[in-house]
C-alpha positions as CSV (number, residue, x, y, z in Angstrom):
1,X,-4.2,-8.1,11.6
2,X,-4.5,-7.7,7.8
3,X,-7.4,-5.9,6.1
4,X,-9.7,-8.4,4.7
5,X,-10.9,-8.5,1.1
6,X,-14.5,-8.2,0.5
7,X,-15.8,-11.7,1.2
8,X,-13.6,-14.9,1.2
9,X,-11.7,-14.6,-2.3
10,X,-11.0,-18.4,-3.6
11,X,-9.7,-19.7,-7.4
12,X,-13.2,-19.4,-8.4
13,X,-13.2,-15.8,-8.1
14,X,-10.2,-15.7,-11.1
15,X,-12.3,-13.4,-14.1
16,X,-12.2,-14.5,-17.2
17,X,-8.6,-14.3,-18.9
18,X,-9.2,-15.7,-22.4
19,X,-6.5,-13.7,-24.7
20,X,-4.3,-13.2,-21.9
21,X,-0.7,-13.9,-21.3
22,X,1.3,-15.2,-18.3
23,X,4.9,-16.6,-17.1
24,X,5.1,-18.3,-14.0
25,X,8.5,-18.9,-12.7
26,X,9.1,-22.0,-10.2
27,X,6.1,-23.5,-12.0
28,X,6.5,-27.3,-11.6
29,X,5.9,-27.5,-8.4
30,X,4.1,-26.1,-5.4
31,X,2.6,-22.5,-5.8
32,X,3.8,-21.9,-8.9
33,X,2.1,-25.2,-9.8
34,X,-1.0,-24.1,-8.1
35,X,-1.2,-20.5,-10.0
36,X,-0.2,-21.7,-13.3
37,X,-2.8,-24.2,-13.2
38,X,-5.4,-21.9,-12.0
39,X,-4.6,-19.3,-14.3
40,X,-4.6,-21.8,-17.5
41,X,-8.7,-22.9,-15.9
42,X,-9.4,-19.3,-16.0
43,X,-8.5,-19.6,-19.7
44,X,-4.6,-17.9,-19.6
45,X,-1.7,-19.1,-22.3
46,X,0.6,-19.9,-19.1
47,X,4.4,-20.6,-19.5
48,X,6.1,-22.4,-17.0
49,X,9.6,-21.2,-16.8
50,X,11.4,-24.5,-14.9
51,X,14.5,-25.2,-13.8
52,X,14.2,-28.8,-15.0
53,X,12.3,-29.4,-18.4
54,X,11.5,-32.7,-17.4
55,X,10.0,-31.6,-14.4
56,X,8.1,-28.9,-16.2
57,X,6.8,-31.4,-18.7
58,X,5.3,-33.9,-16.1
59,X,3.8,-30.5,-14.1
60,X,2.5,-29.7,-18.1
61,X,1.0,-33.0,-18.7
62,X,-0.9,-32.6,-14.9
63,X,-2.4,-29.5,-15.8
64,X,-3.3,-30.9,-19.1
65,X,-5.3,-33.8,-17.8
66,X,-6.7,-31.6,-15.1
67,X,-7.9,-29.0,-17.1
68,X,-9.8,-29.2,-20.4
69,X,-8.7,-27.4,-23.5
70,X,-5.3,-26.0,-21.3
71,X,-2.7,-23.7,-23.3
72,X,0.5,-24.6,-21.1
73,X,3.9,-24.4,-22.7
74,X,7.4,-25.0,-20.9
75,X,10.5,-23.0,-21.1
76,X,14.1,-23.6,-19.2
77,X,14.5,-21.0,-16.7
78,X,17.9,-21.2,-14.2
79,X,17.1,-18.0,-12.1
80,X,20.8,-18.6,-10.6
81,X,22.0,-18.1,-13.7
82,X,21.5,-14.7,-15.6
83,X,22.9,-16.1,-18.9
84,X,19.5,-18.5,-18.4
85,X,17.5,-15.3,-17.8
86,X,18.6,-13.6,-20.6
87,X,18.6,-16.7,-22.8
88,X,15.0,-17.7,-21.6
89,X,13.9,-13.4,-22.1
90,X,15.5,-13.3,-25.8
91,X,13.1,-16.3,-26.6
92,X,10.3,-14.2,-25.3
93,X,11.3,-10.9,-26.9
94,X,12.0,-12.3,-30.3
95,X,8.7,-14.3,-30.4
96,X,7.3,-10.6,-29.8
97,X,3.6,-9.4,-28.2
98,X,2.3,-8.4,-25.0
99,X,2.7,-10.6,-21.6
100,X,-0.4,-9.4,-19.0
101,X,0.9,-11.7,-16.1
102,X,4.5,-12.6,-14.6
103,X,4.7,-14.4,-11.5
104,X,8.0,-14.3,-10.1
105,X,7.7,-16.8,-8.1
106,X,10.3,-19.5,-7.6
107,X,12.4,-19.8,-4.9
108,X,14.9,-22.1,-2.3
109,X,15.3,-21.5,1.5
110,X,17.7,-21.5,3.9
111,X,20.5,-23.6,2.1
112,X,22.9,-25.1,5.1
113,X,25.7,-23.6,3.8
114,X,27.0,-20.3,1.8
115,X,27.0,-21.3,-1.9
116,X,27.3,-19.1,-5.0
117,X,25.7,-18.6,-8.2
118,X,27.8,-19.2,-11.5
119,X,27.8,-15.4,-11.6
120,X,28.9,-15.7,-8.5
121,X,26.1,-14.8,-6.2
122,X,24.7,-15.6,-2.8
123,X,22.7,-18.5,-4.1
124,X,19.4,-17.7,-2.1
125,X,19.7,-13.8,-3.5
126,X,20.8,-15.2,-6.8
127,X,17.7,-17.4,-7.5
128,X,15.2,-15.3,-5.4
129,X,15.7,-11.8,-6.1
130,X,18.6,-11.0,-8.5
131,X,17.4,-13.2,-11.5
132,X,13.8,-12.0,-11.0
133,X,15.1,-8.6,-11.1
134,X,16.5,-9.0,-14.5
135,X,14.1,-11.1,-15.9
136,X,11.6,-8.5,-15.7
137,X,13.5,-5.9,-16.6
138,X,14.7,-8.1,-19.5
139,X,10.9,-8.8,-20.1
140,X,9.7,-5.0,-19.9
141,X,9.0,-4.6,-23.6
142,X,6.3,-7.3,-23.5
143,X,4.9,-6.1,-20.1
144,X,4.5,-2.5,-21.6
145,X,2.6,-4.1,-24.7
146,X,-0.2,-5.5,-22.4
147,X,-3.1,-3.0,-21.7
148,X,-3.0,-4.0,-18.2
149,X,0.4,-5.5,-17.3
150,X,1.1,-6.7,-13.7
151,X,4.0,-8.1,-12.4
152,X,3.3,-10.3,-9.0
153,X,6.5,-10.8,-6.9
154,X,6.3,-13.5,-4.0
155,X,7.4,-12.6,-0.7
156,X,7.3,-14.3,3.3
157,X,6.3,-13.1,6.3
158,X,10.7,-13.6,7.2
159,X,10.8,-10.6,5.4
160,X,9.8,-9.4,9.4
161,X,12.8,-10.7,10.3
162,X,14.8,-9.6,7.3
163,X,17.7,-6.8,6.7
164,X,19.2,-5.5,3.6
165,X,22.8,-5.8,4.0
166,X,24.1,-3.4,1.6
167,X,27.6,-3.5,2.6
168,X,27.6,-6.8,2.2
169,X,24.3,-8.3,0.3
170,X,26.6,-11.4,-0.6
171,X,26.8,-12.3,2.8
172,X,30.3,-13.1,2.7
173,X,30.6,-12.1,6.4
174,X,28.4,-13.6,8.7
175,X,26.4,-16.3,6.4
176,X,23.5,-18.5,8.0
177,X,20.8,-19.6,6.4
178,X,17.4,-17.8,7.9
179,X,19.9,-14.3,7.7
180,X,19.9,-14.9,3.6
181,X,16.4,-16.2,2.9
182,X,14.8,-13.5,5.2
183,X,17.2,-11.0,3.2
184,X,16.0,-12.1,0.3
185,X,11.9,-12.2,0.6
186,X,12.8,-8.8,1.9
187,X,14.5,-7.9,-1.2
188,X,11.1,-9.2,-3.3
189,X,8.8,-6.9,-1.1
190,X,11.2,-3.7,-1.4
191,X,11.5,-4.4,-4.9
192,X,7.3,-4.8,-5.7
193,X,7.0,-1.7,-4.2
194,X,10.2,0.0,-5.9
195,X,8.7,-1.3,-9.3
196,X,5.7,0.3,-8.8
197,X,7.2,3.7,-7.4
198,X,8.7,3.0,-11.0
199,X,6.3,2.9,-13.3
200,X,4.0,5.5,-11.8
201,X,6.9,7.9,-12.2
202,X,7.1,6.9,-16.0
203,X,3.4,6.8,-16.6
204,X,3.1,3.3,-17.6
205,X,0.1,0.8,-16.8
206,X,2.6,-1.6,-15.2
207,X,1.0,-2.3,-11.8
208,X,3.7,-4.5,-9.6
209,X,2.1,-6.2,-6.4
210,X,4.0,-8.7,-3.8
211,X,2.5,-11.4,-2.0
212,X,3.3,-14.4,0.3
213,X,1.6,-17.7,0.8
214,X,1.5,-17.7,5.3
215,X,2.5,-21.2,6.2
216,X,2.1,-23.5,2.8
217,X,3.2,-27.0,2.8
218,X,5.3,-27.3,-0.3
219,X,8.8,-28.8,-1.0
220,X,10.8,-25.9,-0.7
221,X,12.2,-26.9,2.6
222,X,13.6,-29.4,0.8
223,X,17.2,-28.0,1.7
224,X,16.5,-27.4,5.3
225,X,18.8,-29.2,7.4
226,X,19.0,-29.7,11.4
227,X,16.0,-29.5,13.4
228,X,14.5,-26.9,10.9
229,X,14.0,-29.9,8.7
230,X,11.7,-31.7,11.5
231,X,10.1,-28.7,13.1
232,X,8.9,-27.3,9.7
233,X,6.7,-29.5,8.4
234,X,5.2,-30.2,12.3
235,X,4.0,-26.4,12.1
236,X,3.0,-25.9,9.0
237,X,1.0,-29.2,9.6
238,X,-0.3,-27.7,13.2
239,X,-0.9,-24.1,11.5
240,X,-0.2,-24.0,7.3
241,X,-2.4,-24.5,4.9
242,X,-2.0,-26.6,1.2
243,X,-0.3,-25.1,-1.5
244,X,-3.5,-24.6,-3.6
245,X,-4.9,-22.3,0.0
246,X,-0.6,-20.7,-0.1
247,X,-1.2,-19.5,-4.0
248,X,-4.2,-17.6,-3.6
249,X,-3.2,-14.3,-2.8
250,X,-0.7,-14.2,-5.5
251,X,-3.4,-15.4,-7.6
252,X,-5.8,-12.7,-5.9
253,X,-2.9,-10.3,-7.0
254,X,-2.2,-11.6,-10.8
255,X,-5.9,-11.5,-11.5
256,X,-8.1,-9.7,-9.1
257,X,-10.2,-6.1,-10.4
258,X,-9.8,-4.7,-7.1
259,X,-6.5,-4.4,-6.2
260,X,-4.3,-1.1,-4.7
261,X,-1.0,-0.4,-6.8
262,X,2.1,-1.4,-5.0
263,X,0.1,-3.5,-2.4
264,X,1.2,-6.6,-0.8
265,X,-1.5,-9.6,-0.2
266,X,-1.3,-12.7,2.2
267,X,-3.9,-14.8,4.3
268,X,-6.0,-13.4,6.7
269,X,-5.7,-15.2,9.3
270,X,-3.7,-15.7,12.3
271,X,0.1,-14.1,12.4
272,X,-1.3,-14.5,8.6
273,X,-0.6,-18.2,8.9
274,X,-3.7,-19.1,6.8
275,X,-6.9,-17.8,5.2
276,X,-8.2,-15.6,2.3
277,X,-6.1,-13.2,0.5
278,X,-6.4,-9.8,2.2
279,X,-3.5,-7.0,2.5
280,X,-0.6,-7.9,4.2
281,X,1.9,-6.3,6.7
282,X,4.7,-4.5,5.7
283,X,7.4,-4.2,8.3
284,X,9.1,-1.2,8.2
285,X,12.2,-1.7,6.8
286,X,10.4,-2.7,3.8
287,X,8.2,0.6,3.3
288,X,11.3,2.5,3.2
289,X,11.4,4.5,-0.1
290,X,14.7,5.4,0.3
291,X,15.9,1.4,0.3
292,X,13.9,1.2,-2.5
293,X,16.2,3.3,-4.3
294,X,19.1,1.8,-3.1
295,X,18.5,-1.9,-3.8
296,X,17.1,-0.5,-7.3
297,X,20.9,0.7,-8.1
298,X,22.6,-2.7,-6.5
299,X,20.9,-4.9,-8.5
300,X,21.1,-2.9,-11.9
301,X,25.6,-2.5,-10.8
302,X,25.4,-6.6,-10.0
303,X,23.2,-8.0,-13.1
304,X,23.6,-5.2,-15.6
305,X,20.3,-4.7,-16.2
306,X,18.4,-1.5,-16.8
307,X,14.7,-1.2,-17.2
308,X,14.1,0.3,-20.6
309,X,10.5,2.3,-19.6
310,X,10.2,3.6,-23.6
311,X,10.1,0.0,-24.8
312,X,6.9,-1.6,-26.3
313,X,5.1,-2.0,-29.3
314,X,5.4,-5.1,-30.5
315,X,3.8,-8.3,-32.3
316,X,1.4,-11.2,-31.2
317,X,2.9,-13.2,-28.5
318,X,3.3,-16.8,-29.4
319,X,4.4,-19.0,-26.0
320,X,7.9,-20.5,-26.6
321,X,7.9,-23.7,-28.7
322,X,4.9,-22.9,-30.0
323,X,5.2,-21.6,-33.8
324,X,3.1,-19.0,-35.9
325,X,0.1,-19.7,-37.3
């Protein structure tokens, strides 16, 4: 069983983040609907970085009408595609400033069959883990202007079930579709903790947490097939909770004053099915230092990425599309 938080932890609980700064990825829809929307009540600028603009918009105009006086402002973001990274971080960079808050959040599971990337990635590792990897790292410079940067990566509890191939992360060999998404929420958990193994050995404020939602009922079973596609939804109806319950402990972990470095936060509950954010388990194979390392140097050889841990120091932040004053 998790260790609970101090009390049940709900949206309410977000402090105050007037002045601050965030990027949600995956944020039309689901949790990264949820925790955009929550962190733009609390009083957040909040990007949502979409796949589809149009899809961003309509999510925009919700929040909009939802919440009084929201600063919300949508960007194009294809995490399959690192030319969309870097195209969606050189918008960032060049409008300048600090970012406090990146979600990385977006995600798809357990596609039927093996597809690629048009870099030619897995898919699932593609969108998951590899373009999160390098838009943070392509986002750095604005992390290490915030006074207290985090970076929140989401996780599953299939990173229990999940192995880092590294002879063959691509899956080439042996493709199914729970053996790439477990791979991959392991990736985001081995990362969170690599990131902050990271920046405590360069002495930055850059605090990286992971987290994972239990059983959530949002659409990103969508390209579930077989009897997946039935049995999913009947559990997660028997046992889940909504998306607004799922994104609370990465919410708890974007915006919470007591948090540990490096930690990783889900529901409380049962098999942490459902419940208030508390610290998660880890399974072994994730609180291995030394695969830390090693997925560290894969994913800087595949996206050509390298975290630049001097960089900062730079103007006001203006969210894309919106101009200076």
């Amino acid at each position: 069983m998790a260790a609970t938080t101090s009390g049940e932890w709900t949206a309410a609980d977000i402090p105050n983040l007037q002045g601050r700064r965030a990027i949600v990825t995956g944020a039309n829809i689901g949790l990264g609907f949820q925790t955009a929307r929550e962190l733009a009540r609390a009083g957040a600028q909040v990007v949502l970085a979409c796949r589809s603009i149009d899809r961003g918009n309509a999510a925009a105009e919700r929040i909009r009408a939802e919440v009084s006086g929201a600063q919300v402002f949508v960007a194009h973001l294809d995490l399959s595609s690192l030319a969309s990274v870097r195209s969606f971080a050189a918008m960032a960079l060049e409008a300048g400033g600090a970012l406090d808050i990146l979600v990385n959040n977006a995600g798809i599971m357990a596609l039927p069959k093996r597809e690629t990337s048009p870099d030619g990635f897995e898919l699932q590792l593609a969108t998951n883990y590899l373009g999160h990897y390098a838009l943070t790292g392509l986002l750095l410079p604005l992390l290490l202007n915030a006074a207290a940067p985090r970076v929140v990566s989401l996780s599953s509890n299939a990173h229990k079930r999940g192995k880092l191939h590294f002879e063959d992360l691509q899956l080439e060999a042996g493709y199914t579709p729970w053996k790439s998404y477990s791979q991959t929420k392991l990736a985001m958990l081995v990362y969170a903790r690599e990131l902050q193994r990271q920046s405590d050995a360069h002495g930055t404020r850059l605090v990286s947490l992971a987290a994972h939602p239990g059983l959530s009922k949002t659409a990103i079973n969508r390209d579930v097939s077989g009897p997946a596609k039935i049995a999913i939804p009947i559990l997660f109806g028997l046992l889940g909770q909504s998306d607004a319950e799922g994104a609370l402990p990465q919410l708890y972990a974007a915006t919470a004053v007591e948090i540990e470095p490096g930690a990783y936060y889900g529901p409380d509950g049962f098999q942490e099915f459902k419940g208030s954010p508390a610290l998660a388990d880890v399974a072994p194979q994730a609180a291995d230092a030394t695969s830390g390392q090693q997925l560290w140097s894969a994913s800087e050889a595949l996206t050509h990425v390298t975290y630049d841990w001097t960089a900062g120091g730079m103007g006001e932040l203006r969210p894309q599309g919106v101009p200076a004053s």
